[in-house]
N, CA, C and O of each residue as an XYZ file, in Angstrom:
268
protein
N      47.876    -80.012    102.054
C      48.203    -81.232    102.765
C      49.038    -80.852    103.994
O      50.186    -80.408    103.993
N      48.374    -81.069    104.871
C      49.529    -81.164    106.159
C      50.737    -82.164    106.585
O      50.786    -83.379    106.398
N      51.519    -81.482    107.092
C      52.504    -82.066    107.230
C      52.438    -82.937    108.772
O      52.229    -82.401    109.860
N      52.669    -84.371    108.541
C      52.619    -85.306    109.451
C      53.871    -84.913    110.532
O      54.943    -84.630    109.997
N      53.807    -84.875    112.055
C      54.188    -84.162    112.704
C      55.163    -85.881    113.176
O      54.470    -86.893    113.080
N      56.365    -86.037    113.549
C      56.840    -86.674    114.322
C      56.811    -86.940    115.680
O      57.078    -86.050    116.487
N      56.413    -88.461    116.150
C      55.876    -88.131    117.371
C      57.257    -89.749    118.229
O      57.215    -90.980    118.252
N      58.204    -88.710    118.737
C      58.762    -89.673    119.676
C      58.896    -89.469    120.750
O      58.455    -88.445    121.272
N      59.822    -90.780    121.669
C      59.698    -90.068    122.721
C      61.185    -91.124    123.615
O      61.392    -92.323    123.429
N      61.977    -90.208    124.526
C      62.945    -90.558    124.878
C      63.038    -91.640    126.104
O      62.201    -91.451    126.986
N      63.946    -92.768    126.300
C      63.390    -93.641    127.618
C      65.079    -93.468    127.662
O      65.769    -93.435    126.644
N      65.742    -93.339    129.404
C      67.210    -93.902    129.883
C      67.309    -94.984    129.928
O      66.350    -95.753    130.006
N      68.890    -95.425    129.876
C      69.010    -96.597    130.104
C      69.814    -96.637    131.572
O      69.868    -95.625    132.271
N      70.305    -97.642    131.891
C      71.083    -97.867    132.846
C      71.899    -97.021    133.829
O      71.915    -96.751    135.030
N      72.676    -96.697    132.518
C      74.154    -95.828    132.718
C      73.284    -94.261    132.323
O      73.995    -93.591    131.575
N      71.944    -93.561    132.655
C      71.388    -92.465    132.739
C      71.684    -91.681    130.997
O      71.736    -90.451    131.000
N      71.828    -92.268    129.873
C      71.786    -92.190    128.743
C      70.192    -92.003    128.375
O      69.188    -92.469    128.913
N      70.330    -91.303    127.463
C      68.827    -90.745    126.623
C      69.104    -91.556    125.413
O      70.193    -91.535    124.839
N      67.853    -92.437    124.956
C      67.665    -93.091    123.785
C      66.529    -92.724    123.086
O      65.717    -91.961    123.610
N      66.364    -93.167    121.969
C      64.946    -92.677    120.966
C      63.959    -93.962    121.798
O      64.311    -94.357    122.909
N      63.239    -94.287    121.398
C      62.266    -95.000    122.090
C      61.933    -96.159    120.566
O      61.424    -97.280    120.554
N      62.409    -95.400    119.540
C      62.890    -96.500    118.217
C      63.344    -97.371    118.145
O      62.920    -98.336    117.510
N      64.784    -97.293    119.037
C      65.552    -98.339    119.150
C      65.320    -98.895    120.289
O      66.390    -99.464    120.508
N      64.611    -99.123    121.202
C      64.142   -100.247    121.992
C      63.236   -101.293    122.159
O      62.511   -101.528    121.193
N      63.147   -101.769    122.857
C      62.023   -102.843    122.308
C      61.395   -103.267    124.102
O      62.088   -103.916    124.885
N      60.126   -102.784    124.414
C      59.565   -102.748    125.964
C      59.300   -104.358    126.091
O      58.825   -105.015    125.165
N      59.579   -104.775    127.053
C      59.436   -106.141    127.820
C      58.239   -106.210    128.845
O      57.875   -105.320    129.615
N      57.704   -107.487    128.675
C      57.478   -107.643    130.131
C      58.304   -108.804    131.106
O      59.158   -109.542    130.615
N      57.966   -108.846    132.382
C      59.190   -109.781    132.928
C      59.194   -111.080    132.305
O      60.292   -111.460    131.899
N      58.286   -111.785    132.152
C      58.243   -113.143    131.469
C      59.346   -112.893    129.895
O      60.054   -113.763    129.388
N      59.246   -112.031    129.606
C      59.339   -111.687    128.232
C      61.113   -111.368    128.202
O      61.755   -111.481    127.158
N      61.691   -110.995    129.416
C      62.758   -110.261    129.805
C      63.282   -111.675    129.976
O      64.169   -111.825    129.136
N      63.166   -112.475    130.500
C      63.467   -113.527    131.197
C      63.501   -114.461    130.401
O      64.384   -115.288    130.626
N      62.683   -114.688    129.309
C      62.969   -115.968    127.918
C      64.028   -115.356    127.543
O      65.041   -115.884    128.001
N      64.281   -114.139    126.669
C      65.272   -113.458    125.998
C      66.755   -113.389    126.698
O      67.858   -113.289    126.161
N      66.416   -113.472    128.011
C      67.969   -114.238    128.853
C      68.216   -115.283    128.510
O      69.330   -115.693    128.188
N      67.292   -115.828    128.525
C      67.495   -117.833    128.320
C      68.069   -117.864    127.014
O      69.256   -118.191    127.027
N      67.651   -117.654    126.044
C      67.602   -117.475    124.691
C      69.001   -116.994    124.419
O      69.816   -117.698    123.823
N      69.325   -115.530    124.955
C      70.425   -115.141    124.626
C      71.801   -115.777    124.959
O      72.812   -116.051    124.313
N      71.321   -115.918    126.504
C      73.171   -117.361    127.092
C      73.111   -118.329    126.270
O      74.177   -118.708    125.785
N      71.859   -119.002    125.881
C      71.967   -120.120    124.997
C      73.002   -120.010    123.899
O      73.956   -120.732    123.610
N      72.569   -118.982    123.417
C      73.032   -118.798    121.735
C      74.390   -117.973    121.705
O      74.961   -117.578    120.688
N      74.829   -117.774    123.134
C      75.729   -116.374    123.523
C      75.987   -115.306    122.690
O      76.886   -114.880    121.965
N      74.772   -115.001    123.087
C      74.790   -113.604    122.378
C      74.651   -112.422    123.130
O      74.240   -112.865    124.203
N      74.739   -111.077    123.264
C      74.797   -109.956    123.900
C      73.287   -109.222    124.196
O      72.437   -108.837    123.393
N      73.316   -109.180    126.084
C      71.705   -108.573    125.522
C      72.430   -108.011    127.091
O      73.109   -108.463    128.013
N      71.642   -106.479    126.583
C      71.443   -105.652    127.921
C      70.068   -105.441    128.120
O      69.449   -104.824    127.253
N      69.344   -105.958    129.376
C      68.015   -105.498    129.907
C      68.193   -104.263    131.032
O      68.618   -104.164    132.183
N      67.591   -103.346    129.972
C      67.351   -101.917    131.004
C      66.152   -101.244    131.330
O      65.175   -100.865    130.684
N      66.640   -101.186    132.990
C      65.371   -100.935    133.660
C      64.600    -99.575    133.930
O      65.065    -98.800    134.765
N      63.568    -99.301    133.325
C      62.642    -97.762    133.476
C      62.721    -97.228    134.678
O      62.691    -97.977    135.654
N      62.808    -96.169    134.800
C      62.401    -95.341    136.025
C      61.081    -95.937    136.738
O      60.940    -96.033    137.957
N      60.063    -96.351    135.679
C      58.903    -96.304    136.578
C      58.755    -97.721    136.294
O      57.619    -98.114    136.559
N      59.446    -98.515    135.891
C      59.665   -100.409    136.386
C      59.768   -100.660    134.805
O      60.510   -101.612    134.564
N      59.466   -100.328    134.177
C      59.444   -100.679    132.355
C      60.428   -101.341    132.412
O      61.411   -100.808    132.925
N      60.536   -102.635    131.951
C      62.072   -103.229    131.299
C      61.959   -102.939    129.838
O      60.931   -102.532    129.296
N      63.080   -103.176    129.250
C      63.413   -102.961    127.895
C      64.925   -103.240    127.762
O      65.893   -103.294    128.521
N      64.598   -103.443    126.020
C      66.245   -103.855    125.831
C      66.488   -103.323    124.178
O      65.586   -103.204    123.349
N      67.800   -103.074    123.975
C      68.318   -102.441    122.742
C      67.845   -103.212    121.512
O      68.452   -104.269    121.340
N      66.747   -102.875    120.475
C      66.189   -103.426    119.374
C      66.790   -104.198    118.817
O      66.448   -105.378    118.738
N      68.287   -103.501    118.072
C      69.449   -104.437    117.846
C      69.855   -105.674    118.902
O      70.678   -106.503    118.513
N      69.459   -105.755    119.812
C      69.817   -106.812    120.250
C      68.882   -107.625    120.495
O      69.324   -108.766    120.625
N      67.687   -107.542    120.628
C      66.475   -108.359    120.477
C      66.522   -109.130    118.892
O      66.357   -110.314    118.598
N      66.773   -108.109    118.159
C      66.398   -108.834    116.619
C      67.908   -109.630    116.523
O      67.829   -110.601    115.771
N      68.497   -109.546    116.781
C      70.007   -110.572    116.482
C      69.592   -111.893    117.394
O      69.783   -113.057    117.043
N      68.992   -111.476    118.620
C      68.146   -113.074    119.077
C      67.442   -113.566    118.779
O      67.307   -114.787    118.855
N      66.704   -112.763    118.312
C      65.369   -113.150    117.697
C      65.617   -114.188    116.222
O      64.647   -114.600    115.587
């Protein structure tokens, strides 16, 4: 039996930090933009961070506490 190989992969955030790509959760702008609404509503904490190559995304933990 072979052994299943782990396959991740790292995205920055903001402040030029390396994250697993586990703990994020990819947006699109519509998608970035409810989860603002959503979050001031309920005041809750959300950082949207932006990809090098335009990707938004935001910290998993903080999607699922809005969610």
């Amino acid at each position: 039996m072979e052994k299943e190989e782990r396959k991740w992969h790292l995205v920055s955030n903001d402040n030029g930090e390396w994250i697993s790509d586990e703990n994020v959760v990819f947006l699109t702008k519509q998608e970035a933009r409810h989860l603002q609404i959503m979050a001031k509503l309920s005041r809750k904490p959300l950082s949207i961070q932006h990809g090098a190559d335009g990707d938004l995304w935001c910290y998993k933990h903080e999607f699922e506490n809005i969610k």
